[in-house]
PQR file of N, CA, C, O and H, with PARSE charges and radii, in Angstrom:
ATOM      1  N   UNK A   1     -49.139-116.634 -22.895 -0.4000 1.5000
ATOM      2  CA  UNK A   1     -49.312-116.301 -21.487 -0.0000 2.0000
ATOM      3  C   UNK A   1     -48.810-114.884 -21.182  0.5500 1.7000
ATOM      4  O   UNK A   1     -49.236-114.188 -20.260 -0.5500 1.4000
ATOM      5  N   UNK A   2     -47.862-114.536 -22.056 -0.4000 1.5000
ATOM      6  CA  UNK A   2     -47.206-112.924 -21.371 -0.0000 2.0000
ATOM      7  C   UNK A   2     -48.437-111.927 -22.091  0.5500 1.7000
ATOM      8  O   UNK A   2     -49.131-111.117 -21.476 -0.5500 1.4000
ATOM      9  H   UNK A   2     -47.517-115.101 -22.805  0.4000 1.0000
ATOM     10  N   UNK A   3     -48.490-112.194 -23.401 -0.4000 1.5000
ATOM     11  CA  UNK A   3     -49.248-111.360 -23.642 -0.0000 2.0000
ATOM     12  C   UNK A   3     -51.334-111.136 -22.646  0.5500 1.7000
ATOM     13  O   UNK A   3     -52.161-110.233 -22.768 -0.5500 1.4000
ATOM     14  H   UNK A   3     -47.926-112.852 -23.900  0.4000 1.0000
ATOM     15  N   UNK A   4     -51.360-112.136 -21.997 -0.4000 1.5000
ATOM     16  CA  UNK A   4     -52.940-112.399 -21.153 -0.0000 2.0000
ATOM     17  C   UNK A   4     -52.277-111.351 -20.041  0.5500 1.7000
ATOM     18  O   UNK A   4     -52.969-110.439 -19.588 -0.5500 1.4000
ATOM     19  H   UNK A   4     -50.687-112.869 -21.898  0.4000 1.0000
ATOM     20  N   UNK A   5     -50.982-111.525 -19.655 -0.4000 1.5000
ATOM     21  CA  UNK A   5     -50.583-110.860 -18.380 -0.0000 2.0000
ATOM     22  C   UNK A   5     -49.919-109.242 -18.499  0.5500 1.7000
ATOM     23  O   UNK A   5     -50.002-108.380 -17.624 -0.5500 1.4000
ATOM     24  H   UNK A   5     -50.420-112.266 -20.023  0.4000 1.0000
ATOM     25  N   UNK A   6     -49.232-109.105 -19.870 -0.4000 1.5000
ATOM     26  CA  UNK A   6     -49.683-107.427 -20.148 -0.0000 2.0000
ATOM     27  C   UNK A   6     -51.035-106.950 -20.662  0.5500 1.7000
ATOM     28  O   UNK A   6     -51.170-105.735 -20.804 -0.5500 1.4000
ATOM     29  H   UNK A   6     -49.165-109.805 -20.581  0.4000 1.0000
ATOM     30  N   UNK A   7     -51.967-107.689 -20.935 -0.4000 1.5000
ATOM     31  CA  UNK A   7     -53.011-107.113 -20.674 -0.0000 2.0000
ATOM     32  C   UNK A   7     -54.021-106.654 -19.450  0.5500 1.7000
ATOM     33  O   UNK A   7     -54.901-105.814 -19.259 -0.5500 1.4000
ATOM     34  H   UNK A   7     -51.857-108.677 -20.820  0.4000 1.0000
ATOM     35  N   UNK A   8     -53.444-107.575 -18.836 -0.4000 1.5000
ATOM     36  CA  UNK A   8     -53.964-108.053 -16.752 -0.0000 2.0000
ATOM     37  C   UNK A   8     -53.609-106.287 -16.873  0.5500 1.7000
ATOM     38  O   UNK A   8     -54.427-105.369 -16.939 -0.5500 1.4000
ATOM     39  H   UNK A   8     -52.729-108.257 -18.991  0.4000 1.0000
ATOM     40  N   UNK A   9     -51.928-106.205 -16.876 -0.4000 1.5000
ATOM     41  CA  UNK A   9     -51.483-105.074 -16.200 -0.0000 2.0000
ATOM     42  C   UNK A   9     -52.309-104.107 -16.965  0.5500 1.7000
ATOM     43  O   UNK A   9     -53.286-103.735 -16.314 -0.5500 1.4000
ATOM     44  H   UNK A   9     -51.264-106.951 -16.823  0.4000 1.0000
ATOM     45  N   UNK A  10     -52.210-103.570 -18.191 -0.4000 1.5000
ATOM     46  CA  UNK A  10     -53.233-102.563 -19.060 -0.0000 2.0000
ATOM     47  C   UNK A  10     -54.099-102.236 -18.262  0.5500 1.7000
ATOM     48  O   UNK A  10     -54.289-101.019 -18.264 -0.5500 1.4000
ATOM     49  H   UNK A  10     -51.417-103.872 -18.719  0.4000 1.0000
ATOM     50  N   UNK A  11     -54.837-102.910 -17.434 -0.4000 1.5000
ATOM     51  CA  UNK A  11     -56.289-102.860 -17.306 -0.0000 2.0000
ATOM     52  C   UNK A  11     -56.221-102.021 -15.767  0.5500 1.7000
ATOM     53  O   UNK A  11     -56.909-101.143 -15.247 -0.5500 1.4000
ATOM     54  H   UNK A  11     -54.682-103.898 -17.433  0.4000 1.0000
ATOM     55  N   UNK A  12     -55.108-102.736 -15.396 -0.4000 1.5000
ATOM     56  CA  UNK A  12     -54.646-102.364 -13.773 -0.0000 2.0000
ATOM     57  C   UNK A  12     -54.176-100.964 -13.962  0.5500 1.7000
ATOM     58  O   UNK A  12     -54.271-100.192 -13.008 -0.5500 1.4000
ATOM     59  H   UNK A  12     -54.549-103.449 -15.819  0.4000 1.0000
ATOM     60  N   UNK A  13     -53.714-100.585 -15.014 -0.4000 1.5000
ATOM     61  CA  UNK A  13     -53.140 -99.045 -15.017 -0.0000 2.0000
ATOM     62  C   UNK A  13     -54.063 -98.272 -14.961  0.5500 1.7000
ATOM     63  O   UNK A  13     -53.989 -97.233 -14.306 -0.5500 1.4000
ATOM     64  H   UNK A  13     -53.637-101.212 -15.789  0.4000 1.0000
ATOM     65  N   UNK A  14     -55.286 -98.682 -15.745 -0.4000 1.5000
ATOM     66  CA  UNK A  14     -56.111 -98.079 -16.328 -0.0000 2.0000
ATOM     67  C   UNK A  14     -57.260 -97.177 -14.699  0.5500 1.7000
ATOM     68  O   UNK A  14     -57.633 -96.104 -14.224 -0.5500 1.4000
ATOM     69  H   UNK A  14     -55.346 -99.527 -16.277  0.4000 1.0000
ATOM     70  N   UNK A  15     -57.293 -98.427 -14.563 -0.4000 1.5000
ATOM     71  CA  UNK A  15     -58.010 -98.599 -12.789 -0.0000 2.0000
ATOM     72  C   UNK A  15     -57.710 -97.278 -11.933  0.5500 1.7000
ATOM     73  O   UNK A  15     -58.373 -96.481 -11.270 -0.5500 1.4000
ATOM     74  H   UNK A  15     -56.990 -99.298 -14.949  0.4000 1.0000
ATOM     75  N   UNK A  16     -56.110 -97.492 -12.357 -0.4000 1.5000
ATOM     76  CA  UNK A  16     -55.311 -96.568 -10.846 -0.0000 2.0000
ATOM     77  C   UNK A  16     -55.949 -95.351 -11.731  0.5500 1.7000
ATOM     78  O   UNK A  16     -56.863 -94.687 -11.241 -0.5500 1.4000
ATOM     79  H   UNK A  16     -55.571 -98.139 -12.896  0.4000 1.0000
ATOM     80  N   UNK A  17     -55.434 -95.055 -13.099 -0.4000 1.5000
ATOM     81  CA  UNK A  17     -55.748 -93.544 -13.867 -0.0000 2.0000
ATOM     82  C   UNK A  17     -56.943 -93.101 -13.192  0.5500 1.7000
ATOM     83  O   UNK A  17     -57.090 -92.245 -12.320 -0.5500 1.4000
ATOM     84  H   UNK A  17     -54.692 -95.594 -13.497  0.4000 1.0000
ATOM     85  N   UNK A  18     -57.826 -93.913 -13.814 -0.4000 1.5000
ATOM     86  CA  UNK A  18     -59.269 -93.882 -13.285 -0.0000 2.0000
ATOM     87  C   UNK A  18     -59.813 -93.245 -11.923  0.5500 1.7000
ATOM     88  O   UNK A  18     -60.840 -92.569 -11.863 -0.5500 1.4000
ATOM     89  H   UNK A  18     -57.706 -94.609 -14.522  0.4000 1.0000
ATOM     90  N   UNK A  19     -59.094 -93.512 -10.979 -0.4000 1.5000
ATOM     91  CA  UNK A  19     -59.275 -93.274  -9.501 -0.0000 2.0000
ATOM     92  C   UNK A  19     -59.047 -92.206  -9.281  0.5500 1.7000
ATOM     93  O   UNK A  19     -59.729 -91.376  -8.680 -0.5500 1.4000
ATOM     94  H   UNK A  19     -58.259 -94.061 -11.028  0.4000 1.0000
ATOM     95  N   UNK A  20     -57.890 -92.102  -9.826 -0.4000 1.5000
ATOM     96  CA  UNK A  20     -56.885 -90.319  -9.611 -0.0000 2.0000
ATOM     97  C   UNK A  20     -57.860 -89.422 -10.600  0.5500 1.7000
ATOM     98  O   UNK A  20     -58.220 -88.276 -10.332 -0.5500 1.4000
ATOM     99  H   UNK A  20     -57.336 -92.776 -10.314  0.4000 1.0000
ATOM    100  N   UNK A  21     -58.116 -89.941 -11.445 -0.4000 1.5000
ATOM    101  CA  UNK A  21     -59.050 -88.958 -12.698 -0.0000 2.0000
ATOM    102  C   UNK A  21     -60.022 -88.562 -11.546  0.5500 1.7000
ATOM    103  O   UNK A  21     -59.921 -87.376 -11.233 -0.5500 1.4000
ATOM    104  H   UNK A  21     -57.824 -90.873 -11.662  0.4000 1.0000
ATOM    105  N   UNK A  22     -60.740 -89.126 -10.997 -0.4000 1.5000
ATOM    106  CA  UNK A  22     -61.660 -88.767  -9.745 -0.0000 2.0000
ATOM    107  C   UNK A  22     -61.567 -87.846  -8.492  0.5500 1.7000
ATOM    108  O   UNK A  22     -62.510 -87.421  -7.825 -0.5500 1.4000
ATOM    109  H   UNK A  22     -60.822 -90.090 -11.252  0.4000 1.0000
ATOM    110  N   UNK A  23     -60.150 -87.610  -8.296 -0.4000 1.5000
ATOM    111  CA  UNK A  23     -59.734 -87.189  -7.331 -0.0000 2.0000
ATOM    112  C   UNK A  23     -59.386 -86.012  -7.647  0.5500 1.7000
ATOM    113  O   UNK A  23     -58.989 -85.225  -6.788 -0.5500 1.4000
ATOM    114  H   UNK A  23     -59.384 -87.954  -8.838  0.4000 1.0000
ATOM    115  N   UNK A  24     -59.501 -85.605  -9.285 -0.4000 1.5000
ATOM    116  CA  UNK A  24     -58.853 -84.255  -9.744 -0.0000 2.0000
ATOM    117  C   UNK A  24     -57.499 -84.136 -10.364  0.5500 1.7000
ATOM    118  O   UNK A  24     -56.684 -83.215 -10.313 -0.5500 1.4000
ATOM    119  H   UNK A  24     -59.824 -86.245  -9.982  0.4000 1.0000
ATOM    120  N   UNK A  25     -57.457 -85.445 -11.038 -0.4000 1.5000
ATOM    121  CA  UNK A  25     -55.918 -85.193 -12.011 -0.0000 2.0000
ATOM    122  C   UNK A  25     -55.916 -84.744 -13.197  0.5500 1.7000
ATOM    123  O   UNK A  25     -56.557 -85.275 -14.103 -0.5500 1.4000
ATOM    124  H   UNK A  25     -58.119 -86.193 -11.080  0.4000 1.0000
ATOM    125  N   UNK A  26     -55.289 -83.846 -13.320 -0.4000 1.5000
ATOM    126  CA  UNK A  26     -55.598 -83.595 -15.143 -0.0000 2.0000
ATOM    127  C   UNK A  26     -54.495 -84.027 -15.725  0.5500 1.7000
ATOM    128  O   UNK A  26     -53.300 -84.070 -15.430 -0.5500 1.4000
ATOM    129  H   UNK A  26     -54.768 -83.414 -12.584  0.4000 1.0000
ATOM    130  N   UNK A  27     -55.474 -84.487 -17.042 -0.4000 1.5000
ATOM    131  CA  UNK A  27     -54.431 -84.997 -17.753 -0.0000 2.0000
ATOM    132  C   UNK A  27     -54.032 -84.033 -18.942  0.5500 1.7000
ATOM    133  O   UNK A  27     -54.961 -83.474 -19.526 -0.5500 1.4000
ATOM    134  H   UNK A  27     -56.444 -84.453 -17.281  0.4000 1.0000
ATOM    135  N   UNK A  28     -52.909 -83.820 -19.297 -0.4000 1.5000
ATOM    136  CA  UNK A  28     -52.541 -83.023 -20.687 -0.0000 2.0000
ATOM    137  C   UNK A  28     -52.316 -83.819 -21.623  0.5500 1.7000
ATOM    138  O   UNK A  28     -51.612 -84.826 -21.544 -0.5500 1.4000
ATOM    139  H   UNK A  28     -52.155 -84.274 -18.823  0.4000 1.0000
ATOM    140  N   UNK A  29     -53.241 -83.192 -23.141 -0.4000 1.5000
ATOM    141  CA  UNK A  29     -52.917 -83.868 -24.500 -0.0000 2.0000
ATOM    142  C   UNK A  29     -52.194 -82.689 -25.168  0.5500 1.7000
ATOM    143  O   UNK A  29     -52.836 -81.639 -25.154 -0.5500 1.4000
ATOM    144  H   UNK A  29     -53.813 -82.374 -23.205  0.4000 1.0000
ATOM    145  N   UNK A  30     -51.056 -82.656 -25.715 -0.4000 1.5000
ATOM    146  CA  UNK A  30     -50.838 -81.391 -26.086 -0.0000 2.0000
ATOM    147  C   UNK A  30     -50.822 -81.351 -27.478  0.5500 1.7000
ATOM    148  O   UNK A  30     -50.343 -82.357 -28.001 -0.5500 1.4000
ATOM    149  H   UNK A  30     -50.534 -83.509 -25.726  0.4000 1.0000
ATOM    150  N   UNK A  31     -51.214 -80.465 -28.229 -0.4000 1.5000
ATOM    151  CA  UNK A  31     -51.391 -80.052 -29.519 -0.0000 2.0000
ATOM    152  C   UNK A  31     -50.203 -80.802 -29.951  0.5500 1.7000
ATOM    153  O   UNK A  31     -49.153 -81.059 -29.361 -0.5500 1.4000
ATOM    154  H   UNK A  31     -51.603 -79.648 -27.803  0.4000 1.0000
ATOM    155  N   UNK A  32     -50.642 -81.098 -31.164 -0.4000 1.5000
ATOM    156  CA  UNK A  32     -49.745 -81.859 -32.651 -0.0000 2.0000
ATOM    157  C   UNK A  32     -48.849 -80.500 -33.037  0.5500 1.7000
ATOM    158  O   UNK A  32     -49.175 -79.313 -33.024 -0.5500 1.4000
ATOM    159  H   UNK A  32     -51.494 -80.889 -31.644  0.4000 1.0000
ATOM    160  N   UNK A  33     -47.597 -81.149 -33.384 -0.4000 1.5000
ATOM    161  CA  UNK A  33     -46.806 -80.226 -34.502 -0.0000 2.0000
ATOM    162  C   UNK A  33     -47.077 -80.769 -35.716  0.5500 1.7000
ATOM    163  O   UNK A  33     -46.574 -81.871 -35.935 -0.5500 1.4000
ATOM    164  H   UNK A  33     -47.333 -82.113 -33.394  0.4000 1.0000
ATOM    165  N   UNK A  34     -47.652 -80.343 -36.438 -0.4000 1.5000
ATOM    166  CA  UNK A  34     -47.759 -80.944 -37.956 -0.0000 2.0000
ATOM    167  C   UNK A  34     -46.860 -79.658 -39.070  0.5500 1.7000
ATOM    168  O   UNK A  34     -47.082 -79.705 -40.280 -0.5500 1.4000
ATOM    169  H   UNK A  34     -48.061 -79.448 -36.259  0.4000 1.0000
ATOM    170  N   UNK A  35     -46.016 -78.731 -38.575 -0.4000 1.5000
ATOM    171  CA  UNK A  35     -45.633 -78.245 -38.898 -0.0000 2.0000
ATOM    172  C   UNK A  35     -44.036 -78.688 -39.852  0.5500 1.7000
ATOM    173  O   UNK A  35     -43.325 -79.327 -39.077 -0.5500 1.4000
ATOM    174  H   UNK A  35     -45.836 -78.693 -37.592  0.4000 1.0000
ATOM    175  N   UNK A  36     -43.398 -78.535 -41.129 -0.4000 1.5000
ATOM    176  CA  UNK A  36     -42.358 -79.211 -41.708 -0.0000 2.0000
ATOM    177  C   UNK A  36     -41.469 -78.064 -41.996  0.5500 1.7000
ATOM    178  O   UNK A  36     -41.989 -77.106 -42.567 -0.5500 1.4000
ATOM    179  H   UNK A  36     -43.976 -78.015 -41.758  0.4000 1.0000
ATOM    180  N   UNK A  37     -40.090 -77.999 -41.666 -0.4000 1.5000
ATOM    181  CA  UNK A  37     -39.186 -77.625 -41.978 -0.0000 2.0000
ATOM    182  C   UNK A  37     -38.880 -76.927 -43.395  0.5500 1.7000
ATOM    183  O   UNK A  37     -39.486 -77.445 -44.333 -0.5500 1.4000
ATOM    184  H   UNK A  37     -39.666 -78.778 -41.203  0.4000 1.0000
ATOM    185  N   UNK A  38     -37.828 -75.558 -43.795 -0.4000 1.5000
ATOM    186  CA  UNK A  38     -37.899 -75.984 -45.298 -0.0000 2.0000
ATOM    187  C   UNK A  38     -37.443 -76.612 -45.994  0.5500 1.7000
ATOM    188  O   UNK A  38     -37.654 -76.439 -47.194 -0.5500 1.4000
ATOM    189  H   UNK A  38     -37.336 -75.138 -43.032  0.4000 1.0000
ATOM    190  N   UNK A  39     -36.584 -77.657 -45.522 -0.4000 1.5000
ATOM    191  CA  UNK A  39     -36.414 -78.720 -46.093 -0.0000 2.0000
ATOM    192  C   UNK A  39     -37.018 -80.286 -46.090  0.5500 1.7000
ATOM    193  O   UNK A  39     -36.338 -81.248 -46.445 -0.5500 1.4000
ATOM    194  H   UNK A  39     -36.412 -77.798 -44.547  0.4000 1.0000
ATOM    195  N   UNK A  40     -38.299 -80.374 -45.669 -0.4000 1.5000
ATOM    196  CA  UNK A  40     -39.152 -81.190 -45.947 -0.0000 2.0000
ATOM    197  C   UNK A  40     -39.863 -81.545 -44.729  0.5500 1.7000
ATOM    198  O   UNK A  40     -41.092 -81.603 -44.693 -0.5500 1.4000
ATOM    199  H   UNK A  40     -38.852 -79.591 -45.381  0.4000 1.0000
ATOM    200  N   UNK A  41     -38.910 -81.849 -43.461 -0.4000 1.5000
ATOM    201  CA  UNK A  41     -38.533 -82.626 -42.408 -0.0000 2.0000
ATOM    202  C   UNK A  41     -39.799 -82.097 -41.318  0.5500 1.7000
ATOM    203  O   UNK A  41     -39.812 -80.867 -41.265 -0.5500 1.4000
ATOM    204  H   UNK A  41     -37.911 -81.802 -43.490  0.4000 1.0000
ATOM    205  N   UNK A  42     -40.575 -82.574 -40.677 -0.4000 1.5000
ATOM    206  CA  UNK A  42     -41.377 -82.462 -39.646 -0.0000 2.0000
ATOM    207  C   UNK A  42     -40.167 -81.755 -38.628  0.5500 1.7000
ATOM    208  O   UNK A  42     -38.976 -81.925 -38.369 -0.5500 1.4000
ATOM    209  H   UNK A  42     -40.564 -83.573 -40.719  0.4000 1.0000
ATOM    210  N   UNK A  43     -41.319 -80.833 -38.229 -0.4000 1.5000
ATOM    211  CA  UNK A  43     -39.908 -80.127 -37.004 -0.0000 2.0000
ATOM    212  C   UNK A  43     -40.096 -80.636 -36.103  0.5500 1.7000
ATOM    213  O   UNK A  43     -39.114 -80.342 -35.422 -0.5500 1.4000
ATOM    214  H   UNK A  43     -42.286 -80.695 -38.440  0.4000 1.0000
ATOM    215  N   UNK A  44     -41.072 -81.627 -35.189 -0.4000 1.5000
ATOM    216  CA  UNK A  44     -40.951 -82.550 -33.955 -0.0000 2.0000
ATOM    217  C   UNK A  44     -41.916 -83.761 -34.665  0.5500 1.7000
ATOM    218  O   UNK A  44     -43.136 -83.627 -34.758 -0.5500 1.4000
ATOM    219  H   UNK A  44     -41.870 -81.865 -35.743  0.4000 1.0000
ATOM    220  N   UNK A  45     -41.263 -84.840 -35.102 -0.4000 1.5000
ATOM    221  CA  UNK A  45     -41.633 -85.931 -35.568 -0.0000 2.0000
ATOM    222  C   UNK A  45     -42.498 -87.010 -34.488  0.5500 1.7000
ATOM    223  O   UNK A  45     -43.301 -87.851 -34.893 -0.5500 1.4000
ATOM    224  H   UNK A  45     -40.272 -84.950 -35.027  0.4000 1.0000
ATOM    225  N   UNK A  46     -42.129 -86.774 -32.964 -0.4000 1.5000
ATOM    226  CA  UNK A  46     -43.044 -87.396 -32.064 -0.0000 2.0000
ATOM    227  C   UNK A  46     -44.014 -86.436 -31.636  0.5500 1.7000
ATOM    228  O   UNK A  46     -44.814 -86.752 -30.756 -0.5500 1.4000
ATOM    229  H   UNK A  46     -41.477 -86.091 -32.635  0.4000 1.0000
ATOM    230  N   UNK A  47     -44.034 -85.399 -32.112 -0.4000 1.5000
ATOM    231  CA  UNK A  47     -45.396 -84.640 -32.046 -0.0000 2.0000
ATOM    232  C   UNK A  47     -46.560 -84.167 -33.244  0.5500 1.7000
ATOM    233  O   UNK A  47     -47.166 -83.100 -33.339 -0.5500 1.4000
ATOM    234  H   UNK A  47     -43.385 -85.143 -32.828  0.4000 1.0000
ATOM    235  N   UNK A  48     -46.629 -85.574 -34.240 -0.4000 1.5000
ATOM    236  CA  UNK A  48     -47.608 -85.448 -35.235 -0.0000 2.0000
ATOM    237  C   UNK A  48     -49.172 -85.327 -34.773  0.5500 1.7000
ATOM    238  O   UNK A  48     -49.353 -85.891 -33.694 -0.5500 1.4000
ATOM    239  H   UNK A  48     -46.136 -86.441 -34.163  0.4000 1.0000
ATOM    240  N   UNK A  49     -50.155 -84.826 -35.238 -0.4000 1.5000
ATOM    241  CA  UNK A  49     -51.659 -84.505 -35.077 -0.0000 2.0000
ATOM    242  C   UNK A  49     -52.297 -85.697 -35.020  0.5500 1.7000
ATOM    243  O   UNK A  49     -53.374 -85.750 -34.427 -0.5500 1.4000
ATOM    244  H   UNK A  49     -50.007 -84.368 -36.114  0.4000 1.0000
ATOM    245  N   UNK A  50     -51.597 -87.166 -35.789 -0.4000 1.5000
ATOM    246  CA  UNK A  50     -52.135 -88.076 -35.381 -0.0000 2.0000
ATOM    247  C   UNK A  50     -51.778 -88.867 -34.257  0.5500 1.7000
ATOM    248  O   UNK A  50     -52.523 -89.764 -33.865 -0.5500 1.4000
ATOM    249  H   UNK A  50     -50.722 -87.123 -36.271  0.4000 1.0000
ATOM    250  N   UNK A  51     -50.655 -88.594 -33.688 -0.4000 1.5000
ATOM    251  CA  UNK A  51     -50.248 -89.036 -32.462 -0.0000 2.0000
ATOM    252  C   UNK A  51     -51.154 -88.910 -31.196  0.5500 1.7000
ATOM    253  O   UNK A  51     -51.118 -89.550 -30.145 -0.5500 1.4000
ATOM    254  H   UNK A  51     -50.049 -87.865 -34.007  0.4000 1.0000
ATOM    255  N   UNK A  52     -51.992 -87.881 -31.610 -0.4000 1.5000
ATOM    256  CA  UNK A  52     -52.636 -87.357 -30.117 -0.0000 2.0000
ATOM    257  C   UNK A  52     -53.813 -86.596 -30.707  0.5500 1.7000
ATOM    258  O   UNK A  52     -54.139 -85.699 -29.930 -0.5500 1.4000
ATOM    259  H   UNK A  52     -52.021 -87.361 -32.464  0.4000 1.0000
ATOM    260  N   UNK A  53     -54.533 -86.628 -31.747 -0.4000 1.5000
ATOM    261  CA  UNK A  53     -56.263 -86.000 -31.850 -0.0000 2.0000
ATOM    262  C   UNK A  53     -57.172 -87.697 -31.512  0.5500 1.7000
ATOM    263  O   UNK A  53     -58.331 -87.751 -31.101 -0.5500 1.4000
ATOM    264  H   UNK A  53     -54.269 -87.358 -32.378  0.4000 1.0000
ATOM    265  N   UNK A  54     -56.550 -88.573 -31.724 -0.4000 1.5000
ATOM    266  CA  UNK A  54     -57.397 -90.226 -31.793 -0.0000 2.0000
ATOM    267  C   UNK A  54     -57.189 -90.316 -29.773  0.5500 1.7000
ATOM    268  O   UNK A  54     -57.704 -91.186 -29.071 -0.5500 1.4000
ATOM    269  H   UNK A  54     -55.609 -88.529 -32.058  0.4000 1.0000
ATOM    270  N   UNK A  55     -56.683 -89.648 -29.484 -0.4000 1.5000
ATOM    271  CA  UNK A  55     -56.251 -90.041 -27.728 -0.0000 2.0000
ATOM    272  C   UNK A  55     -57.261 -88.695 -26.995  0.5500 1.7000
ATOM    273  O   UNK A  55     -57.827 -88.870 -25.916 -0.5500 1.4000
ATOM    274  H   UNK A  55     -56.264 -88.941 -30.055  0.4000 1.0000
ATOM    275  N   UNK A  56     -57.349 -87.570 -27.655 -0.4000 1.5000
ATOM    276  CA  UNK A  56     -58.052 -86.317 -27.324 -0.0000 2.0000
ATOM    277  C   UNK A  56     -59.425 -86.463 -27.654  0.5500 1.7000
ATOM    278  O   UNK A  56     -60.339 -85.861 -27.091 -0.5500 1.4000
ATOM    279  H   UNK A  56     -56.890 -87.428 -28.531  0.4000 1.0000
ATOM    280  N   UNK A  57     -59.547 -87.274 -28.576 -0.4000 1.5000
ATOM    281  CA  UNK A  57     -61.297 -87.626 -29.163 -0.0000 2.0000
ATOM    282  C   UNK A  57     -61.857 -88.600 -28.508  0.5500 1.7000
ATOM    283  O   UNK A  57     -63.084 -88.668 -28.428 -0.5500 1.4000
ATOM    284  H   UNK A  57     -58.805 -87.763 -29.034  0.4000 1.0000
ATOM    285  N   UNK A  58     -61.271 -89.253 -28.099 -0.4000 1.5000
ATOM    286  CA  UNK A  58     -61.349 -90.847 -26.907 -0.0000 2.0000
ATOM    287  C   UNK A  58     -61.556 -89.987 -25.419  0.5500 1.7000
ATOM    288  O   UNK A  58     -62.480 -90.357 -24.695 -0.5500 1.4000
ATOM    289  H   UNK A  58     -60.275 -89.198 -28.164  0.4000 1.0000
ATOM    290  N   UNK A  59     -60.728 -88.892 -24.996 -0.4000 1.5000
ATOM    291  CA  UNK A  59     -61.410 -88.529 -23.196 -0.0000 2.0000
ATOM    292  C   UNK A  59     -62.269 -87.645 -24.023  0.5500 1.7000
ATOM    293  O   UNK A  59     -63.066 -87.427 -23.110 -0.5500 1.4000
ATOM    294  H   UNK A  59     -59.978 -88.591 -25.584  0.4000 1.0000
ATOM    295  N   UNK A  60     -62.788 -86.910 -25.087 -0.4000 1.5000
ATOM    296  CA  UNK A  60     -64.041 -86.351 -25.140 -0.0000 2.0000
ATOM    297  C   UNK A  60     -64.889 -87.139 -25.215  0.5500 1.7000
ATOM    298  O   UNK A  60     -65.984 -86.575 -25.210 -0.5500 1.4000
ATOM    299  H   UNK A  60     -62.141 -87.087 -25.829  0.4000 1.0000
ATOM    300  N   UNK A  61     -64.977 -88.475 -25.302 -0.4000 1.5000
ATOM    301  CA  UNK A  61     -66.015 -89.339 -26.073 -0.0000 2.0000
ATOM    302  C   UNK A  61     -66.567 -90.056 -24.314  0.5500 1.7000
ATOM    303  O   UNK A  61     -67.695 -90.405 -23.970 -0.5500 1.4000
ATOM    304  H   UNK A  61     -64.088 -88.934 -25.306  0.4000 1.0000
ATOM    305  N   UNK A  62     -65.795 -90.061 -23.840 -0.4000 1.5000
ATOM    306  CA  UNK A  62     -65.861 -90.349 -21.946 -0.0000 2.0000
ATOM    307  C   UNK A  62     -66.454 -89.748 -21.272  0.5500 1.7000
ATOM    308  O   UNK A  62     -66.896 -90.253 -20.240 -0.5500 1.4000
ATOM    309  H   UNK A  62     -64.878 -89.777 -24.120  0.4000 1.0000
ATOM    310  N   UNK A  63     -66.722 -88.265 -21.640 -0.4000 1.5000
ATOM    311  CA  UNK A  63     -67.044 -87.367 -21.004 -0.0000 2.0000
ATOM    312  C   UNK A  63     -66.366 -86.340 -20.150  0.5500 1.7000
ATOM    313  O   UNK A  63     -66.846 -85.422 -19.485 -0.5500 1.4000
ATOM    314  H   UNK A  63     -66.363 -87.855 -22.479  0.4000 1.0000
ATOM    315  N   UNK A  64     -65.033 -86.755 -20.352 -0.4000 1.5000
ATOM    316  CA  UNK A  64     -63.661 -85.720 -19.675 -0.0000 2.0000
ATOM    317  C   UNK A  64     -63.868 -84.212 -20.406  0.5500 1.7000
ATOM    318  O   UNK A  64     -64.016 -83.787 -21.552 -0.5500 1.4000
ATOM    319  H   UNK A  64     -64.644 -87.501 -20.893  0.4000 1.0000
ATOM    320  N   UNK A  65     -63.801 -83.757 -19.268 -0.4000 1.5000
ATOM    321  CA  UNK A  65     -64.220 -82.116 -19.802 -0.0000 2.0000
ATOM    322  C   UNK A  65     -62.690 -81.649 -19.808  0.5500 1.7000
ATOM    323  O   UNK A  65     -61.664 -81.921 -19.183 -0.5500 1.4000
ATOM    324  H   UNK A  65     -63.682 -84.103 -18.337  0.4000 1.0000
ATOM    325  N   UNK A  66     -63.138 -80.682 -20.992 -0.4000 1.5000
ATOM    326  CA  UNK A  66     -61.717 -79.836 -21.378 -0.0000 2.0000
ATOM    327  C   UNK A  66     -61.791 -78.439 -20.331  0.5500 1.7000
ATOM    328  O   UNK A  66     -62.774 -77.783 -19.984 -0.5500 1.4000
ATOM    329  H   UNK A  66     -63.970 -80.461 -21.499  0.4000 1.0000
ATOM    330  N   UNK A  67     -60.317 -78.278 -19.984 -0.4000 1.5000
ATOM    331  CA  UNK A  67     -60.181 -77.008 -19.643 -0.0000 2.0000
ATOM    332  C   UNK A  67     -59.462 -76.187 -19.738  0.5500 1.7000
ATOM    333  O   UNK A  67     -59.717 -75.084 -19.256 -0.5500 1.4000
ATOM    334  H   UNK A  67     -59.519 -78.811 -20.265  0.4000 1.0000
TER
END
């Protein structure tokens, strides 16, 4: 049952985005750091290229224009 009702909400977020996307909200995806330290280490580990090109290819695939 919780999981039917975080999906309810998912859908409800999605709605509100949706509305505001209409009204002129932009949204920012910001470029990946895929860049590593010289000692091995990713220099911003929550900013990998796969974190955010699969989320940037999804509003191109919508028709969200880049600007």
């Amino acid at each position: 049952m919780l999981f039917a009702k975080y999906n309810y909400d998912i859908i409800i977020i999605l709605r509100v985005l949706l509305i505001h996307i209409r009204s002129g909200m932009v949204i920012c995806v910001p470029y990946g750091n895929g860049n590593k330290t010289s000692t091995g280490f990713w220099e911003d580990c929550t900013r990998l290229p796969e974190y955010y090109n699969g989320t940037y290819e999804y509003l191109k695939s919508l028709g969200i224009e880049e600007i």
